[in-house]
DOZAZA-806176 format. One record per residue (C-alpha): residue in three letters; residue number from 1; x, y, z. Coordinates in steps of 0.2 Angstrom, whole numbers, plus 5000, padded with zeros to 4 digits. Layout:
// residues N
ALA:NUM:X:Y:Z
...
***
This chain:
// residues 409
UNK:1:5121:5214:5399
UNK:2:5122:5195:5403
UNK:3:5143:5196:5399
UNK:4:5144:5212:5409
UNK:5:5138:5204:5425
UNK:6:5149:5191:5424
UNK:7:5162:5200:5423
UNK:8:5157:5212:5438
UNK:9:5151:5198:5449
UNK:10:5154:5181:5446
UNK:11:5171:5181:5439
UNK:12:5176:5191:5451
UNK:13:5193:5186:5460
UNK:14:5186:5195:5475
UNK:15:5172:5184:5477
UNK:16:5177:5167:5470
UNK:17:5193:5156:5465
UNK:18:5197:5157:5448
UNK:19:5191:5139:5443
UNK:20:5175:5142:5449
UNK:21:5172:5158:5439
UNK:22:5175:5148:5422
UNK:23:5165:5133:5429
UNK:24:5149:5147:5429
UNK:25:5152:5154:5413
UNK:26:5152:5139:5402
UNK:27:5134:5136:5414
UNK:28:5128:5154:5407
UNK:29:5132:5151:5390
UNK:30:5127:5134:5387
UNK:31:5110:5138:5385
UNK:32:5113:5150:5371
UNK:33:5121:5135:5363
UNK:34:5110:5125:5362
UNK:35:5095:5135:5357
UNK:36:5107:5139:5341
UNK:37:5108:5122:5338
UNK:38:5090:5117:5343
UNK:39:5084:5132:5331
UNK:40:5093:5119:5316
UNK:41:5083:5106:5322
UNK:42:5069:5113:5326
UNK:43:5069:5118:5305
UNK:44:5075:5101:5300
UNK:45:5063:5095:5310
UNK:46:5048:5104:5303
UNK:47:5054:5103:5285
UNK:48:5054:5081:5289
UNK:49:5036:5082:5295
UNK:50:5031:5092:5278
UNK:51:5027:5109:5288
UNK:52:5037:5119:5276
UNK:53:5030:5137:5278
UNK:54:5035:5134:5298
UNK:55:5052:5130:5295
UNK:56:5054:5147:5284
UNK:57:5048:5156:5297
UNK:58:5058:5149:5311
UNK:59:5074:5149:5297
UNK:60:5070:5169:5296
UNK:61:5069:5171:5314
UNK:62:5086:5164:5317
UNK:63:5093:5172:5305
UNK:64:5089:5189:5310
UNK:65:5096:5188:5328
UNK:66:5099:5202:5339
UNK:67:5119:5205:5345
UNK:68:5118:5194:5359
UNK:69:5112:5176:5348
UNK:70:5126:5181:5335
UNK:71:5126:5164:5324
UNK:72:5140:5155:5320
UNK:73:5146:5155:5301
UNK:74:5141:5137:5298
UNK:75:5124:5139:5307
UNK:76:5117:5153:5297
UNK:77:5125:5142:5282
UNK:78:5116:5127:5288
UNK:79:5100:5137:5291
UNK:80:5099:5145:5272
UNK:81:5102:5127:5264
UNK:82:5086:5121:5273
UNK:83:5077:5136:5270
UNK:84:5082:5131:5251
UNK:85:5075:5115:5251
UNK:86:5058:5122:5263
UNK:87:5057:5131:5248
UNK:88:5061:5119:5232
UNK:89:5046:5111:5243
UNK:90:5032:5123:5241
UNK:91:5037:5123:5223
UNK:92:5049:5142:5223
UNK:93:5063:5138:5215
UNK:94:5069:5154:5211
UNK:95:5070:5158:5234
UNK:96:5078:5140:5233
UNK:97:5091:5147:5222
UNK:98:5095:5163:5229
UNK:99:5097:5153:5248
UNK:100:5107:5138:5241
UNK:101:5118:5151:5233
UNK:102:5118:5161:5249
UNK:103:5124:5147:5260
UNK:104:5137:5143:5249
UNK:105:5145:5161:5246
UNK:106:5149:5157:5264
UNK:107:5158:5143:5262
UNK:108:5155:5135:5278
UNK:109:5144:5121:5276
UNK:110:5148:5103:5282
UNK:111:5156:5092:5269
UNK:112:5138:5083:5266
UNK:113:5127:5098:5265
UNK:114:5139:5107:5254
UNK:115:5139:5091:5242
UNK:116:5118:5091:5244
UNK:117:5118:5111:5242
UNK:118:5131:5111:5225
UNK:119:5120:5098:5217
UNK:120:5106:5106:5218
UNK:121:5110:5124:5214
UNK:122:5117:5115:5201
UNK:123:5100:5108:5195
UNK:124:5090:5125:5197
UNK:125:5104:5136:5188
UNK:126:5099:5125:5173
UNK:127:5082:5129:5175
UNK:128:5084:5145:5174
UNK:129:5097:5144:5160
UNK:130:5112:5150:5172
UNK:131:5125:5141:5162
UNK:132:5139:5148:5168
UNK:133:5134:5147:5187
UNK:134:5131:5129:5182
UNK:135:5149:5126:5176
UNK:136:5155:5135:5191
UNK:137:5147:5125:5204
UNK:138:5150:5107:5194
UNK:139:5168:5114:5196
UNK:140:5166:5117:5214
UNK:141:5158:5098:5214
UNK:142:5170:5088:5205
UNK:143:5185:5095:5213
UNK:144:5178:5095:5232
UNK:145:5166:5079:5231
UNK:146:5160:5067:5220
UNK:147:5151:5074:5203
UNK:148:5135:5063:5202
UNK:149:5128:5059:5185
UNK:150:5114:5071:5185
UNK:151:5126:5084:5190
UNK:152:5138:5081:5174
UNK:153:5123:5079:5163
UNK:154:5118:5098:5168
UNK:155:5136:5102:5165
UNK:156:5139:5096:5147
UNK:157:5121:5103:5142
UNK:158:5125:5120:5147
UNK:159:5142:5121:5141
UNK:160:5136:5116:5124
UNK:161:5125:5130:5125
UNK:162:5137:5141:5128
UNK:163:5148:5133:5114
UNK:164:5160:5127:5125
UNK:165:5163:5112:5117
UNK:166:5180:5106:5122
UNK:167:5172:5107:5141
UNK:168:5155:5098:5134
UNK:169:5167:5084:5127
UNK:170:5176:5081:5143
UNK:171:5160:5080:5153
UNK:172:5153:5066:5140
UNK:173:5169:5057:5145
UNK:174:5167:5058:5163
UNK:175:5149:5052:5162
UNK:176:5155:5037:5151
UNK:177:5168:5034:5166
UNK:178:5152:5036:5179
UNK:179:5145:5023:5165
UNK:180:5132:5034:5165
UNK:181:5135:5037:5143
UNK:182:5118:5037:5133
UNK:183:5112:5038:5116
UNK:184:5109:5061:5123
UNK:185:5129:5062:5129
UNK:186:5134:5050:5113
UNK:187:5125:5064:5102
UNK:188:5131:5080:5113
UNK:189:5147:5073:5114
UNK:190:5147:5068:5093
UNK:191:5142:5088:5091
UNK:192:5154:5094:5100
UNK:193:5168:5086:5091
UNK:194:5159:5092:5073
UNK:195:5161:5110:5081
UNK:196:5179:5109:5083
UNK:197:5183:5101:5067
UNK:198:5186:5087:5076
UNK:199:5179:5075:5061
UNK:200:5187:5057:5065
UNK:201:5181:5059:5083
UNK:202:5163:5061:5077
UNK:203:5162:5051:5065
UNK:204:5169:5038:5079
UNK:205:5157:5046:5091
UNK:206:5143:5043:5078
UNK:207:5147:5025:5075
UNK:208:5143:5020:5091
UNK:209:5127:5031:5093
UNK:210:5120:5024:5077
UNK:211:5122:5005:5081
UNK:212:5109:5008:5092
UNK:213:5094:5001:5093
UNK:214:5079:5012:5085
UNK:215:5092:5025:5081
UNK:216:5083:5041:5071
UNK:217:5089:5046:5053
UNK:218:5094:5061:5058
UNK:219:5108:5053:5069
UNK:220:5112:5042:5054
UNK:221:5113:5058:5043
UNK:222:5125:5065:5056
UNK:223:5135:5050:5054
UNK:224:5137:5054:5037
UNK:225:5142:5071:5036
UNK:226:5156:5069:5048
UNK:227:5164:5053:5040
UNK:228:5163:5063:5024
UNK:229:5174:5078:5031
UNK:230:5182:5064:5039
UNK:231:5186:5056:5022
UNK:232:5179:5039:5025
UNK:233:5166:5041:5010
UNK:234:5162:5022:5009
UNK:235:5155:5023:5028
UNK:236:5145:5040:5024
UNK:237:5137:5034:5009
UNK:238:5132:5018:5019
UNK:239:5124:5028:5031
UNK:240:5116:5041:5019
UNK:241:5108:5021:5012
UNK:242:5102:5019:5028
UNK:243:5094:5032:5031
UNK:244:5088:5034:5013
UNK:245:5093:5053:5016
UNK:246:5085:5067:5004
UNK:247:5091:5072:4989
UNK:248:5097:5089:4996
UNK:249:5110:5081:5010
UNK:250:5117:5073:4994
UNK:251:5119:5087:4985
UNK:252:5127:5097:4999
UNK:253:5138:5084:5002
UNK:254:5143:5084:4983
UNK:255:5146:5101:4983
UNK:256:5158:5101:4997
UNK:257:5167:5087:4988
UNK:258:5168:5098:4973
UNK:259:5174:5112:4983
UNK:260:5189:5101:4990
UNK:261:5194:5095:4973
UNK:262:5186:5076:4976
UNK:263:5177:5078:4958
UNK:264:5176:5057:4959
UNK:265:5168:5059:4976
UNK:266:5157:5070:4973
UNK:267:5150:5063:4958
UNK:268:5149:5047:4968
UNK:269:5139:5055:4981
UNK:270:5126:5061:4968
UNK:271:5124:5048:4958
UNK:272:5118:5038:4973
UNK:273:5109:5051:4978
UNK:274:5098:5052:4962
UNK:275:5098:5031:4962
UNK:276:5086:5033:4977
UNK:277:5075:5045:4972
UNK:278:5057:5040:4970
UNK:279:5053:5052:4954
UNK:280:5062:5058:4939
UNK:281:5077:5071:4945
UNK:282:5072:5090:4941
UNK:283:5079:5100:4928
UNK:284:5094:5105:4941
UNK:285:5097:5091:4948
UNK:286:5101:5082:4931
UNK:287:5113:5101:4928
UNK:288:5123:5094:4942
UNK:289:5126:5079:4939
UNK:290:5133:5086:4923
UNK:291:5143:5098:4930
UNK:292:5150:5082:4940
UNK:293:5153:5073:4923
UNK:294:5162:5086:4915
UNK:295:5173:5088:4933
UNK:296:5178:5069:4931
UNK:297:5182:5072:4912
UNK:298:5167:5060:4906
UNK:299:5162:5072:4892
UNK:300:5152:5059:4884
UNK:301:5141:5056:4897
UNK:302:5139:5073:4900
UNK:303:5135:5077:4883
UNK:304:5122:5065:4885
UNK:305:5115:5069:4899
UNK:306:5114:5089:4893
UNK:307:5106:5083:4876
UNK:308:5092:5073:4886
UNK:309:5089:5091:4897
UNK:310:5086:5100:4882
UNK:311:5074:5089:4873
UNK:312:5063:5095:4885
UNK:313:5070:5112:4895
UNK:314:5081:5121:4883
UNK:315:5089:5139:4886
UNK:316:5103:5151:4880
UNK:317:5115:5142:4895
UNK:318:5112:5123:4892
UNK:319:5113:5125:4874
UNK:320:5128:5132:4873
UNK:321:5136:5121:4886
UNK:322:5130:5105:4871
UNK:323:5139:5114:4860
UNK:324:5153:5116:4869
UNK:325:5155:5097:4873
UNK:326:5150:5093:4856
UNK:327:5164:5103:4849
UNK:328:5177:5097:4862
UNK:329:5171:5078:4856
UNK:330:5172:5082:4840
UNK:331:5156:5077:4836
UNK:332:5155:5091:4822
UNK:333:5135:5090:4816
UNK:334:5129:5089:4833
UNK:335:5139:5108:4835
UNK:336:5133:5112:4819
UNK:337:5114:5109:4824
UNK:338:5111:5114:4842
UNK:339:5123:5130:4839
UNK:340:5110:5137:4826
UNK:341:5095:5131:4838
UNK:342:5107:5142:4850
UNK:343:5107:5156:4839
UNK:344:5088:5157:4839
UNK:345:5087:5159:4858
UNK:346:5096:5175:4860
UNK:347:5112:5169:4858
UNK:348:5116:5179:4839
UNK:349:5130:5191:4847
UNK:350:5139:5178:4855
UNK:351:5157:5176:4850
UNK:352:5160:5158:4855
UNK:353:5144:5151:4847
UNK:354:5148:5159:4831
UNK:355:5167:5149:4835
UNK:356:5162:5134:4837
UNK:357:5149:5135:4819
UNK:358:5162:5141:4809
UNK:359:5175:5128:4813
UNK:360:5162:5115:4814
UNK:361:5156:5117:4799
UNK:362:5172:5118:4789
UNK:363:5177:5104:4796
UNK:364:5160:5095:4791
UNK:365:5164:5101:4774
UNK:366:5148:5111:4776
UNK:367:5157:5129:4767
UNK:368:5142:5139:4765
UNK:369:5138:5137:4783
UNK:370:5157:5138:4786
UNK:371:5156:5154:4773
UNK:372:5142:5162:4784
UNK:373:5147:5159:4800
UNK:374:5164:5165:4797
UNK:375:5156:5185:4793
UNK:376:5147:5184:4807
UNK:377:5163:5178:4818
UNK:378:5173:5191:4808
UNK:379:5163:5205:4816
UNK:380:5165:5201:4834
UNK:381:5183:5193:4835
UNK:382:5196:5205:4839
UNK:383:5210:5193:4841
UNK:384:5211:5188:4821
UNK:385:5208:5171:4823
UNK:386:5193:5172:4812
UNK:387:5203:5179:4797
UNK:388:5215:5163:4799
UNK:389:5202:5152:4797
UNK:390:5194:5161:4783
UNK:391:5212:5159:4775
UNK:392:5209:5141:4778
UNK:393:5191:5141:4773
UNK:394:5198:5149:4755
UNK:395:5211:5135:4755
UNK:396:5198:5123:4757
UNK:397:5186:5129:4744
UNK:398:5200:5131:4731
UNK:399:5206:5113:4733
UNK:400:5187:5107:4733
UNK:401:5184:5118:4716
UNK:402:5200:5110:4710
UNK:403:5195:5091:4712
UNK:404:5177:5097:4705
UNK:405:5184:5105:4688
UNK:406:5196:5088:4686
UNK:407:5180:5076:4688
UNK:408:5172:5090:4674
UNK:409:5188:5088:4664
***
């Protein structure tokens, strides 16, 4: 109505010059101006002087205008950041966050505000565990502004929840350029890196965490597993000292090593780990270190270990496994006796044990034993391996006989 009587009256050619006509227009519309600016004070204003349920209502009423008070793209923008922050005020942060995100979608902010609004939509999408939106907006932050600490902080947090570690990473190393790096991104950033395999960078990342002061094992454990996939044993065992780490990281440790072949380290790792323990190792912690002794070819000390294991805790499995060392060592009674304790544990239909007897005793001179042994060998070997050394068992008896009847004669 008010353009349409401009147009008809004042602006008319008939009625006026031409410079007075646009002269009256710009009168007319000023006060439409300036009450669209006035309603951002006005809420600016009332959120300043802590009346925050006022400046909503006057943020909804200018934002609901009728066709003649059309707002302008960067006032509505302007007037849904405030109401976000009347909002984070009175404590709803969910409205906060569906105005900050509504004020940005316009993308019409001033270069401040739109800073002010990214970083704190930035904030309350963490909250709410928004990860992606976060990395979005800490995009739209760093490359149109300047990304603050906090902001980054938010940003390497959620994308290691989303396991975007190589993005977690470079955010650590912007913090570290807003020297801004903690003991948090040190450990985020250390993480990240074991994630992607990236062991020499953690184990890097670690060192400089751990020389902090009043650093947790844990971190010290960390330390350790990743200059251990790294290959710096020396530096992970130190640290495993440190934190006089359970038995159980040494043993996983150990294992991996044995897996990779590194039968040396990982005997290395588990024998310091059973140096620190404060009781007597368990029955399976003394089979591994075994195992470890027999990986590194020291069958002497295995065999001595696997004696001592079953003076107290035999079975079928560890029995067996002494004679088998005893008979590699050639350490022929020792076969001889634990095979037949052996045999007295289930072990009578095994075709190894009864092996090992027979050879053992022959070559112990013992051929009754041998003589024995060799039937009961004879009936489970398919190969006719037995029959041979009965061959030489009858060999041996003959030449014994022999030397006997000459003594006699």
């Amino acid at each position: 109505m008010v353009r349409r009587l401009f147009r008809l009256f004042v602006c008319s050619p008939m009625l006026m010059p031409k410079w007075r006509c646009l002269s009256l227009g710009v009168l007319l519309f000023c006060p439409f101006m300036v009450v669209k600016a006035a309603g951002v004070e006005t809420v600016s204003a009332a959120i300043q002087n802590g009346d925050y349920q006022h400046a909503l209502t006057e943020a909804d009423t200018l934002l609901t205008p009728s066709d003649q008070q059309a707002l302008a793209p960067s006032e509505r923008a302007e007037l849904q950041r405030l109401q976000a922050i009347a909002h984070l005020y009175l404590g709803q942060r969910a409205e906060a966050y569906r105005a900050y995100r509504l004020a940005l979608a316009l993308n019409a902010l001033s270069k401040e505000s739109e800073a002010d609004a990214l970083t704190a939509v930035i904030s309350l999408a963490f909250r709410v565990e928004q990860y992606e939106e976060v990395l979005n907006y800490a995009r739209q932050l760093r490359d149109k502004h300047t990304l603050q600490p906090t902001s980054a902080r938010f940003a390497m947090q959620a994308a290691y929840a989303l396991s975007r570690f190589d993005v977690a990473i470079e955010y650590a190393r912007q913090l570290k350029k807003l020297g801004a790096e903690d003991a948090f991104i040190l450990q985020t950033k250390g993480l990240s890196e074991v994630a992607l395999s990236r062991f020499k960078a953690a184990a890097a990342t670690f060192d400089k965490l751990v020389n902090q002061p009043d650093v947790a094992p844990r971190w010290l454990e960390q330390a350790a597993r990743a200059h251990a996939k790294a290959g710096s044993h020396q530096a992970a065992r130190q640290y495993l000292a440190r934190a006089n780490a359970d038995i159980a990281l040494y043993r996983t440790l150990s294992a991996g090593q044995m897996e990779l072949g590194a039968s040396q380290q990982a005997l290395l790792y588990w024998q310091q780990g059973l140096q620190q323990l404060t009781r007597l190792p368990t029955r399976d912690e003394q089979l591994f270190l075994v195992q470890c002794l027999i990986k590194t070819d020291q069958r002497v000390a295995a065999l001595n270990r696997i004696s001592e294991v079953n003076l107290s805790e035999p079975d079928k499995q560890t029995l067996k496994l002494q004679v088998m060392l005893a008979y590699q060592l050639n350490h022929w009674q020792e076969v001889i006796d634990t095979a037949q304790v052996a045999l007295s544990y289930g072990l009578k239909d095994d075709r190894m044990l009864w092996q090992w007897l027979s050879i053992s005793a022959i070559k112990a001179g013992d051929y009754a034993l041998a003589d024995y042994a060799l039937e009961q060998w004879e009936a489970r070997d398919p190969t006719g391996l037995a029959e041979r050394w009965r061959d030489t068992l009858e060999l041996l008896k003959a030449k014994r006989a022999k030397r006997r009847d000459a003594r006699l004669s």
